[in-house]
C-alpha positions as CSV (number, residue, x, y, z in Angstrom):
1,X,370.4,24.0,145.6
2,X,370.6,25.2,141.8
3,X,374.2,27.3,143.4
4,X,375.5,24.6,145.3
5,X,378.9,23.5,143.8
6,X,380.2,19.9,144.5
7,X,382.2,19.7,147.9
8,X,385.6,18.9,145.8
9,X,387.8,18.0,148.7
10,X,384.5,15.9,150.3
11,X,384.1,14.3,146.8
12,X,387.8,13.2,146.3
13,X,387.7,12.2,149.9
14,X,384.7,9.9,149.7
15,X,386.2,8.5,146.0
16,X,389.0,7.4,147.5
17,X,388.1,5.2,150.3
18,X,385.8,3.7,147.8
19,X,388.4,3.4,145.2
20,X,390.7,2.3,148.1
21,X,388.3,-1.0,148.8
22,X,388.1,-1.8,145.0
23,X,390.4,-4.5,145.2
24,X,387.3,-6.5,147.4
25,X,384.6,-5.1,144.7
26,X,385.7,-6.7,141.9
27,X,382.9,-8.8,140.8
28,X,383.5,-12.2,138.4
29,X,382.3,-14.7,140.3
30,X,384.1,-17.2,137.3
31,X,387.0,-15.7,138.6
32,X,386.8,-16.6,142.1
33,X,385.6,-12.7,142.8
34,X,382.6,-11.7,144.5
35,X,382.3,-8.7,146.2
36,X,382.1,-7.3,149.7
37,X,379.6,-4.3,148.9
38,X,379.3,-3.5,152.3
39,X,382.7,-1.8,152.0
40,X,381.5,0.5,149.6
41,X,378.0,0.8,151.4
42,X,379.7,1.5,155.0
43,X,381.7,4.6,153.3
44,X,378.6,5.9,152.2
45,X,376.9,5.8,155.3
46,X,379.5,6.9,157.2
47,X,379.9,10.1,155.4
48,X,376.0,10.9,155.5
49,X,376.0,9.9,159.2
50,X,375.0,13.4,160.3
51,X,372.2,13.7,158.2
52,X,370.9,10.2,159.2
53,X,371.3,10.7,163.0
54,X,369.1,13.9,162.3
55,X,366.5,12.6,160.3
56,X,367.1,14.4,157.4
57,X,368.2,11.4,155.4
58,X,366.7,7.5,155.9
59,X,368.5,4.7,154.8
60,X,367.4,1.3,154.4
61,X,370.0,-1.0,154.1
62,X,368.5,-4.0,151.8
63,X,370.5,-7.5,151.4
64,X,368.8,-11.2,152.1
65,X,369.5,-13.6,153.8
66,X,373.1,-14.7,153.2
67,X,373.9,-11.5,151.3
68,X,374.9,-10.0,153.7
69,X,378.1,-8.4,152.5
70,X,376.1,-7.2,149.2
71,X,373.8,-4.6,150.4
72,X,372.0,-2.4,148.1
73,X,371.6,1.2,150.0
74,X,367.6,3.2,149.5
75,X,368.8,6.8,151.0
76,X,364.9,9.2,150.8
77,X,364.7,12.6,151.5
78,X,361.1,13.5,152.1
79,X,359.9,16.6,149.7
80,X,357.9,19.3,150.9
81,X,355.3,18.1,148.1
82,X,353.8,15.7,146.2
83,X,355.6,13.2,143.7
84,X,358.9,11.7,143.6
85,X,362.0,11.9,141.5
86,X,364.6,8.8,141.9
87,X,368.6,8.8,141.6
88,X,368.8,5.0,140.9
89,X,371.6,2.5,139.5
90,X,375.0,3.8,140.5
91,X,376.7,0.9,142.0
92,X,379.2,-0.6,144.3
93,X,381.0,-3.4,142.6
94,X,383.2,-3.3,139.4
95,X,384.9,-5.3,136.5
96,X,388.3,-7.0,137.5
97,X,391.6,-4.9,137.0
98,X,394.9,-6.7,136.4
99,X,397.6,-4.2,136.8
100,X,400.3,-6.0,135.1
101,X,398.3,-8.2,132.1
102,X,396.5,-5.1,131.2
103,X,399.1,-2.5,131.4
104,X,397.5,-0.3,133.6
105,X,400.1,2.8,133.8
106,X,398.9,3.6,137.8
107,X,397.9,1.1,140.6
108,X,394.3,0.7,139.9
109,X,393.1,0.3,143.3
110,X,394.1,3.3,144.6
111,X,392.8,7.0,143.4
112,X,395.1,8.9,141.3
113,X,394.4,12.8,140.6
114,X,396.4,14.5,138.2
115,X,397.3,17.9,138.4
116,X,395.2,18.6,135.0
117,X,392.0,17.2,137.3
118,X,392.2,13.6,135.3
119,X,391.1,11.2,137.9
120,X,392.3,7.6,137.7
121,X,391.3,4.8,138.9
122,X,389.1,1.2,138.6
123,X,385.6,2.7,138.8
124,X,386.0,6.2,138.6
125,X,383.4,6.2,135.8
126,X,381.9,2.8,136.3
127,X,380.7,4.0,138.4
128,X,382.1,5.3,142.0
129,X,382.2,8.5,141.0
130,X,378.4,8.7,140.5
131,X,378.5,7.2,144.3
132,X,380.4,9.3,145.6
133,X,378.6,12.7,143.5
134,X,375.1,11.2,145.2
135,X,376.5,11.2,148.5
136,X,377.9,14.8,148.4
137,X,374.3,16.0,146.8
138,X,372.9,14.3,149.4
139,X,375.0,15.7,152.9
140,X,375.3,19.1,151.0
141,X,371.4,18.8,151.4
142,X,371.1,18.1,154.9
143,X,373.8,20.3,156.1
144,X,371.8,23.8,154.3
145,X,368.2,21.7,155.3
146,X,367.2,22.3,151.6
147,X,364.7,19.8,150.8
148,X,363.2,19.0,147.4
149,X,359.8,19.4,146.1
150,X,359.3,15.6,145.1
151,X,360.8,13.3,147.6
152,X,364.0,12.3,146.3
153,X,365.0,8.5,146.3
154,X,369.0,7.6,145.8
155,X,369.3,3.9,145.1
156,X,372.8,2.6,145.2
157,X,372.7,-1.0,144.2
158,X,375.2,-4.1,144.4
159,X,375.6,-6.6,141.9
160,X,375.4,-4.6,138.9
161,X,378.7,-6.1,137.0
162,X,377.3,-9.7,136.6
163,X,374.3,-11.8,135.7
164,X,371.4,-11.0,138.1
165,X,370.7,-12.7,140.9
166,X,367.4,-12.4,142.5
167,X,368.8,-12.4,146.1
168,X,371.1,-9.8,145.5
169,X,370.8,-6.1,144.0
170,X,368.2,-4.1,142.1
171,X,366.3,-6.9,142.1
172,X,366.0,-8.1,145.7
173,X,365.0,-3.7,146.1
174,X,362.2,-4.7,143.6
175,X,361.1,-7.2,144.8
176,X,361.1,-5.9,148.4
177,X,358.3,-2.6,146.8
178,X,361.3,-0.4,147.8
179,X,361.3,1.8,145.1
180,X,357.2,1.1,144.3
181,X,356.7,5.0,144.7
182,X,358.9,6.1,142.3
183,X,356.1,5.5,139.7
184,X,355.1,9.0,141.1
185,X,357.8,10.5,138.8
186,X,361.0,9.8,136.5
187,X,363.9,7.8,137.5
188,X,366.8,8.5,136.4
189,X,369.4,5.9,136.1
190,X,373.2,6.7,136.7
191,X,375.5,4.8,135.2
192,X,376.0,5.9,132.5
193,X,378.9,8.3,130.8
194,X,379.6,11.1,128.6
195,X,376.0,13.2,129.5
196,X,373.6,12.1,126.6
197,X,371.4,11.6,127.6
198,X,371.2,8.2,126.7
199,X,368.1,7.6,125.5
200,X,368.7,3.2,124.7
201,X,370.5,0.9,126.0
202,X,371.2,-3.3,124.8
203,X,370.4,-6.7,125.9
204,X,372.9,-9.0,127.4
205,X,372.9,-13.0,127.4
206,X,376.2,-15.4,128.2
207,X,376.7,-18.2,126.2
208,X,378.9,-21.3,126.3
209,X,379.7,-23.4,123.4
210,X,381.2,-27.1,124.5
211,X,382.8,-29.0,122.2
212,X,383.8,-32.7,122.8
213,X,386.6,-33.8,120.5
214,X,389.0,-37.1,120.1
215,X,392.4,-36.0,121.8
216,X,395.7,-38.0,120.5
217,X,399.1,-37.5,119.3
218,X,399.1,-35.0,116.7
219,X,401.1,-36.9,114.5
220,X,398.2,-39.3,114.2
221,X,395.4,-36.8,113.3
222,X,393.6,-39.7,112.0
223,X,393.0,-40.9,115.5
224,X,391.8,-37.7,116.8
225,X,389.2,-34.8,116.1
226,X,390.6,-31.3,117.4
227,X,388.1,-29.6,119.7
228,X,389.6,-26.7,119.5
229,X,389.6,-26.1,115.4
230,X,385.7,-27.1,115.6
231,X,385.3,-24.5,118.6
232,X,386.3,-22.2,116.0
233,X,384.6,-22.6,113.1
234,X,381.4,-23.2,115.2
235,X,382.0,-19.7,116.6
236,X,382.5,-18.1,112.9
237,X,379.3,-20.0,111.7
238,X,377.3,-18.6,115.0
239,X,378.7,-15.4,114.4
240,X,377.4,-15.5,110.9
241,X,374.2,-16.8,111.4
242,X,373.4,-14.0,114.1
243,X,374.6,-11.2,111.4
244,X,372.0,-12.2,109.2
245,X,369.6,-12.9,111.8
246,X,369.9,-9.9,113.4
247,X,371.3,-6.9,110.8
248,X,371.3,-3.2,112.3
249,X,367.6,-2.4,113.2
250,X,365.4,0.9,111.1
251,X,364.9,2.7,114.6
252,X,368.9,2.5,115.5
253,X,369.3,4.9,113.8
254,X,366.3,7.4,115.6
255,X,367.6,5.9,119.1
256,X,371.3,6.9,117.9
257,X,372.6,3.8,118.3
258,X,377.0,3.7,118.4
259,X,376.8,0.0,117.6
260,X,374.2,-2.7,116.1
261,X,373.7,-5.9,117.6
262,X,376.6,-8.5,117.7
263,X,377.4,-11.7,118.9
264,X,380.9,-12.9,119.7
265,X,383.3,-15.3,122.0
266,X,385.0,-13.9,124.3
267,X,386.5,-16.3,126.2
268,X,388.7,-19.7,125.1
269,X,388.3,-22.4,127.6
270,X,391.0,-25.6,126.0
271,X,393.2,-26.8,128.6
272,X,395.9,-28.6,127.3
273,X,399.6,-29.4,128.4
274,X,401.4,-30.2,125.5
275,X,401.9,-28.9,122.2
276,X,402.3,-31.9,120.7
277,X,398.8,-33.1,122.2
278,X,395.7,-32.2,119.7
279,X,393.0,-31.1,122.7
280,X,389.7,-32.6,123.2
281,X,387.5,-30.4,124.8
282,X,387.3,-27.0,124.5
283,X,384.8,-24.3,125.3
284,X,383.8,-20.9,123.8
285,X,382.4,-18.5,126.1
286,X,380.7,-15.1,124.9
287,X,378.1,-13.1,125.2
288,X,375.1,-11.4,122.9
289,X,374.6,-7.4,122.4
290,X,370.9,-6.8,121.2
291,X,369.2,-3.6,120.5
292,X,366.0,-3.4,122.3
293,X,364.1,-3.9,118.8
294,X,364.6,-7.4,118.7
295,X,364.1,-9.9,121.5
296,X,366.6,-11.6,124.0
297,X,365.0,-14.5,124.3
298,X,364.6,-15.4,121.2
299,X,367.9,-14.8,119.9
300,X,369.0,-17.1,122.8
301,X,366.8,-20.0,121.7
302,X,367.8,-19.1,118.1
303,X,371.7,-19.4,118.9
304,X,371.0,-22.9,120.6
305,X,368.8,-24.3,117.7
306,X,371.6,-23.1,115.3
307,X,374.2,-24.9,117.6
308,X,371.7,-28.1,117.9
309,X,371.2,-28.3,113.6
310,X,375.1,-27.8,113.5
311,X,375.9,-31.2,116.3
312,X,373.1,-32.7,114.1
313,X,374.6,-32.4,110.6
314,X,378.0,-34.0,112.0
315,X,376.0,-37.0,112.9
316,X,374.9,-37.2,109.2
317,X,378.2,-36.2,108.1
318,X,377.2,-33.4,105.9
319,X,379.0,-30.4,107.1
320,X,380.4,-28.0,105.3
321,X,383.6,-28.3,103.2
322,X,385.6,-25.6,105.0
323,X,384.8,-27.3,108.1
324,X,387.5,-28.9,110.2
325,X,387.7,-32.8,110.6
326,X,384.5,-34.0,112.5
327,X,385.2,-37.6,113.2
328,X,388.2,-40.3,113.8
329,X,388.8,-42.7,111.5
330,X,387.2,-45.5,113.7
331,X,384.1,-43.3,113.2
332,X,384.3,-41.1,116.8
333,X,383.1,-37.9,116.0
334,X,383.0,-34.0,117.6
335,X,379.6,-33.1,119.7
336,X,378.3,-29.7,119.8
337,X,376.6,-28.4,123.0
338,X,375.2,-24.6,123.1
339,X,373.8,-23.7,126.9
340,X,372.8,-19.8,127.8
341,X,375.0,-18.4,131.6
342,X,373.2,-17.0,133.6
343,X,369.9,-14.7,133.2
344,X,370.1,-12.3,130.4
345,X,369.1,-8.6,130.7
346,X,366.6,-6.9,128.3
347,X,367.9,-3.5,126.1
348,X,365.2,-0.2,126.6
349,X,364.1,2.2,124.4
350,X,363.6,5.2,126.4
351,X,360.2,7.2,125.6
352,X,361.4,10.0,123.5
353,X,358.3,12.0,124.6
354,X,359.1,11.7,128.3
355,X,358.5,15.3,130.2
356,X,361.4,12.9,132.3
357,X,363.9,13.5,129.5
358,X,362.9,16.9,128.5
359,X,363.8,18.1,131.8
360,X,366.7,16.6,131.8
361,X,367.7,18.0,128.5
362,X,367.1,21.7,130.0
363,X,368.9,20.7,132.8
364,X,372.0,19.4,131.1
365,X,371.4,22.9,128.5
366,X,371.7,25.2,131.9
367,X,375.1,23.6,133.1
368,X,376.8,22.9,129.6
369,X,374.7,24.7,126.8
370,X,372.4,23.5,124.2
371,X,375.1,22.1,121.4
372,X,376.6,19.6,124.9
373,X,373.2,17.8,124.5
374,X,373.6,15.0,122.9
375,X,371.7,11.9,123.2
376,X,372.6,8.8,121.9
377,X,372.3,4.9,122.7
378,X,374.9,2.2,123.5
379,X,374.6,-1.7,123.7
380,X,375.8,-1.5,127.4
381,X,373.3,-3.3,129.5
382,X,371.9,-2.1,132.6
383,X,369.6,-4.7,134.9
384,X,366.0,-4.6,134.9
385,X,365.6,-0.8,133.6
386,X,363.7,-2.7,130.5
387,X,361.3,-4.2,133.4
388,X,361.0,-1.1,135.2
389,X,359.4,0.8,132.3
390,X,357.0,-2.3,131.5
391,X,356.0,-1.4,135.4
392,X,354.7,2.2,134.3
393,X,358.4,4.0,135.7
394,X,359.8,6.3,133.7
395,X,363.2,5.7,133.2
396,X,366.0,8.2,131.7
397,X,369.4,7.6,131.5
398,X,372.5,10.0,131.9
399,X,376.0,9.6,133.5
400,X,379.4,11.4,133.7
401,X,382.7,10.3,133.0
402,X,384.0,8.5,130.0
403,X,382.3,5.5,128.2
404,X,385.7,4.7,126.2
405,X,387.2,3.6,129.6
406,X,384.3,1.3,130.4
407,X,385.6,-1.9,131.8
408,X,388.9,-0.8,130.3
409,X,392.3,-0.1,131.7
410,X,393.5,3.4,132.6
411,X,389.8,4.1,133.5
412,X,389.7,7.1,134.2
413,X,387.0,10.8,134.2
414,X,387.7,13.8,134.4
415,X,386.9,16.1,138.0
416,X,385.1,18.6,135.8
417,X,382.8,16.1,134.5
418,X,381.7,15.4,138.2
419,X,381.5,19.4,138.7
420,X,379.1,19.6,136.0
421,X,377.3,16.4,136.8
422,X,376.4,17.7,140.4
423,X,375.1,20.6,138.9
424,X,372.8,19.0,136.9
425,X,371.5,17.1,139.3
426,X,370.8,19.8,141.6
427,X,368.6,21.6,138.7
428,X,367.3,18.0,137.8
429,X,365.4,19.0,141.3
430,X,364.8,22.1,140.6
431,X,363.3,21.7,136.9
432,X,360.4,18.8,138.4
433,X,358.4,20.7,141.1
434,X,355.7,18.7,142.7
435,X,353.2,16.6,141.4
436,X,350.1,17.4,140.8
């Protein structure tokens, strides 16, 4: 399989009847979006139908009940040898695209290819062009009946853009032992971009800040207290807090870390319908970025106590002087109410020492030379990889594509980086023979 080539017209084929269904994968449930991964799943299945009907390939198809439409997809090829070696995390569902508030230049639910090979397109990189790479590795196996040393396990998961829920993606396959084997050898998570490897990744937790005001006429600001002034400078003195809290970590810098940890709002929830109308309840919504060397949870519980001291100096009246107004002149005053959405997902370290990542490194040497390797570590979050390694898997990380169009508009990767990332996978197999 190490001269295999990707199937380009197969690749672009399979890319754009996923790309074609991404208008019913965006996934913000806030939004009023949730997924129908099916779509995505049903391409892919269709496509490796030959090598299913023969055996070559099995696929369980893994959803609960009432999930239905969100099916993660387990597609094994039995090795001729001990051990196993997992292709796990690409997945189905993406982050909304607006075509006209976010000035996407191309419609980005359909698949553009430019004649310089730029592909275009809302999940080209994130991350249905690493479904759509798996599925050509994997029919380009059945049709030469090559089969790997380790049994090879390709994991393509729903439900990776949003908070986890238990019913519903990597960790409904968890749960059901689905991928319990893959302790046997590395994992190696896709979804990732620009090579790496990447060796770290952050933690993720959702936050909402509630702030009860006084609304009134705001000609008569001694009547009122303005929610949305307090919103603000409860967000700054979060945001502060955290930054001391939490500076840049000593081992960010082994790990190669593009960003420290940060906390910040994101969202401005303060309906109001007149100008002339100070508002009275407003909401911040944001999230936390935290390098695996500190601890989610804790900077979660920290964020709320911060939140709780703040709501409990306005009682007392002893906020600070840059502060906004707190109370009305009758004596109402502003509450404070700090609440974590959703689970939150847990950063990883990667072992540095990992025969896992040294393989990949020569693998990614073979197919772009020595000075292309270049790990590094990002506070994107990927669900339950930190859990996985407390499990005894070895997980390493790698991807293709362009992180700087992550979630961004005009997402778009380049064709070659797809070439090169097929051919890394195929001496990924080649580069872990069996077990002992």
């Amino acid at each position: 399989m190490t001269q295999a080539k990707l199937n380009e017209a197969r690749f672009l084929s399979i890319l754009t009847e996923l790309i074609g269904h991404t208008r019913e994968l965006q996934n913000a449930p806030d939004a009023g979006l949730v997924p129908n991964e099916a779509l995505a799943a049903d391409v892919v299945c269709t496509a490796l139908k030959a090598a299913i009907d023969s055996g070559f390939v099995t696929v369980d198809r893994l959803h609960s009940k009432g999930f239905e439409k969100r099916p993660s997809l387990v597609l094994t090829v039995k090795g001729t040898g001990s051990g196993t070696i997992g292709f796990v995390g690409a997945h189905f569902d993406v982050v909304p695209a607006d075509q006209e508030k976010e000035g996407w230049q191309r419609d980005p639910f359909t698949l553009h290819v430019s004649p310089d090979g730029t592909l275009y397109g809302r999940g080209v990189t994130d991350c249905l062009g690493h479904v759509a790479v798996l599925t050509d590795l994997l029919c380009q196996m059945a049709e030469t009946g090559h089969r790997p040393e380790r049994t090879l396990k390709v994991v393509l998961i729903a439900n990776e853009e949003e908070a986890p829920v238990p019913e519903c993606g990597l960790d409904y396959v968890v749960d059901q032992g689905a991928i319990d084997d893959l302790k046997d050898g590395p994992i190696y998570w896709l979804d990732s971009a620009d090579f790496g490897p990447t060796v770290g990744t952050g933690g993720v937790a959702m936050w909402r800040l509630s702030v009860q005001g006084v609304t009134g006429h705001s000609g008569m600001t001694h009547n009122c207290v303005n929610a949305l002034e307090i919103a603000m400078a409860a967000g700054l003195k979060l945001r502060a807090w955290f930054d001391e809290k939490y500076p840049p970590h000593a081992r960010e810098a082994e790990y190669g870390f593009l960003t420290s940890s940060t906390l910040k709002s994101t969202v401005v929830d303060a309906p109001n319908n007149k100008i002339t109308k100070i508002p009275g309840d407003v909401a911040l919504e944001g999230d936390i970025r935290l390098t695996p060397f500190y601890e989610i949870s804790e900077a979660l519980d920290g964020a709320a106590a911060f939140i709780a001291e703040l709501d409990a100096r306005i009682e007392r009246r002893d906020m600070p002087a840059d502060f906004p107004r707190t109370h009305t002149a009758g004596g109402e005053r502003a509450r404070l109410t700090f609440q974590a959405k959703g689970r939150f997902m847990e950063g990883i370290a990667c072992h540095l020492d990992s025969p896992g990542l040294a393989a990949l490194k020569r693998a990614m040497a073979t197919v772009r030379g020595q000075d292309a390797v270049q790990q590094f570590s990002m506070t994107g979050s990927l669900p339950l990889v930190r859990d996985l390694q407390r499990r005894g898997f070895d997980v390493q990380i790698t991807g293709f594509g362009r992180s700087t169009y992550y979630h961004a508009p005009n997402e778009q990767a380049e064709l070659q980086h797809f070439r090169e990332g097929f051919a890394i996978l195929t001496e990924l197999l080649g580069e872990l023979p069996a077990a002992d």
